[in-house]
Each structure stands twice: as C-alpha cells, then as structure tokens.
C-alpha positions as CSV (number, residue, x, y, z in Angstrom):
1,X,29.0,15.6,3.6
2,X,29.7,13.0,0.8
3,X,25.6,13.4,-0.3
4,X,25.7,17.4,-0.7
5,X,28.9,16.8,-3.0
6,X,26.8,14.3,-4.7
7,X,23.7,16.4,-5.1
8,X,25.8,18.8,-6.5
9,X,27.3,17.2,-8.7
10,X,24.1,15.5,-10.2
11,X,22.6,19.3,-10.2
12,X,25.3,20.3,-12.2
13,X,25.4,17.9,-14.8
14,X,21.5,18.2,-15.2
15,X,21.8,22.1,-15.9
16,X,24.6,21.5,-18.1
17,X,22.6,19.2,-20.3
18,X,19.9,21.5,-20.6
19,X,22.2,23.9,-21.4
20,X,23.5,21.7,-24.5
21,X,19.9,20.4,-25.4
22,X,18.5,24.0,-25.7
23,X,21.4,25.4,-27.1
24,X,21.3,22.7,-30.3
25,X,17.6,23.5,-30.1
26,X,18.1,27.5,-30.6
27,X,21.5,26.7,-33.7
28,X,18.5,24.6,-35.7
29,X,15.7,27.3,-34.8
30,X,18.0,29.9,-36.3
31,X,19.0,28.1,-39.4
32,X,15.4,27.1,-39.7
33,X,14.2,30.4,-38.7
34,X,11.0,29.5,-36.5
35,X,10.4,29.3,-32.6
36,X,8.3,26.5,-33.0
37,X,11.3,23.9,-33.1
38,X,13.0,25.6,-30.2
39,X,9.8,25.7,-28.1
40,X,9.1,22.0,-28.8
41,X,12.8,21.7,-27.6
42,X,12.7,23.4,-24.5
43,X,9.7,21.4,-23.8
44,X,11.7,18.5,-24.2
45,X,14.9,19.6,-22.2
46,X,12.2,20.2,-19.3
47,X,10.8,16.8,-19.3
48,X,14.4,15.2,-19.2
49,X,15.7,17.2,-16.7
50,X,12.3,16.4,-14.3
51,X,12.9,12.5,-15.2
52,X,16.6,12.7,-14.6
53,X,16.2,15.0,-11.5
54,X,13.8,12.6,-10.1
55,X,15.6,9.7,-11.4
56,X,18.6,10.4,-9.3
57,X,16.3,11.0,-6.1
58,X,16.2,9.6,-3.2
59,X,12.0,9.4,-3.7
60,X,9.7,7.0,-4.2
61,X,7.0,7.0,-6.3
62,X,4.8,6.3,-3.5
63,X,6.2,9.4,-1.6
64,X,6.2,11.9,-4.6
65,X,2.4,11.3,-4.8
66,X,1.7,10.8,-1.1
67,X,-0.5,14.0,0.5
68,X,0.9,14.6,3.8
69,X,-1.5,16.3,6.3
C-alpha cells in the first residue's frame, strides 16, 4: 500500500507545480497583455510535468518505447 501513497503523492506535487508554473505564466500574460507568453508557458509546464512524471516512474526507456504485440 506504501507505493499508491507514493504515487500519490508524486501526482500531487506534479499538478501542484503546474498549477504555480501556469499561474506565474497567466500574472505576466496579463500585465503584458498577450497569450503568446502564456501559451509558450503552458507549453513549458507540459513538458516538465511529462519529464517529471516519467522521471519518477518505474519505466525504462527501453519499455516506454518497446511495441508490445
């Protein structure tokens, strides 16, 4: 039961960054007043949460690629 908690856990502090990251992204789009910034942004907080999500996996980078039949 000690790995779900984990999981969890991990989960949680992933959504809570990408909380933080996008909302710091949307305060300088609104004092900067384009959605170009916060786009760029949200593109970023996506690619850190897929490297920290995978990061903290239990995968290999042999089995994230592997094609099972």
């Amino acid at each position: 039961m000690e790995g779900g908690y984990q999981s969890l856990d991990i989960l949680l502090r992933i959504f809570l960054l990408d909380c933080y990251i996008n909302l710091a992204g949307w305060i300088v789009s609104a004092i900067a007043k384009t959605h170009k910034t916060y786009d760029l942004v949200g593109s970023i907080a996506y690619l850190t949460c897929c490297a920290l999500s995978l990061y903290n996996s239990d995968l290999t980078p042999m089995n994230i690629v592997q094609v099972k039949y």
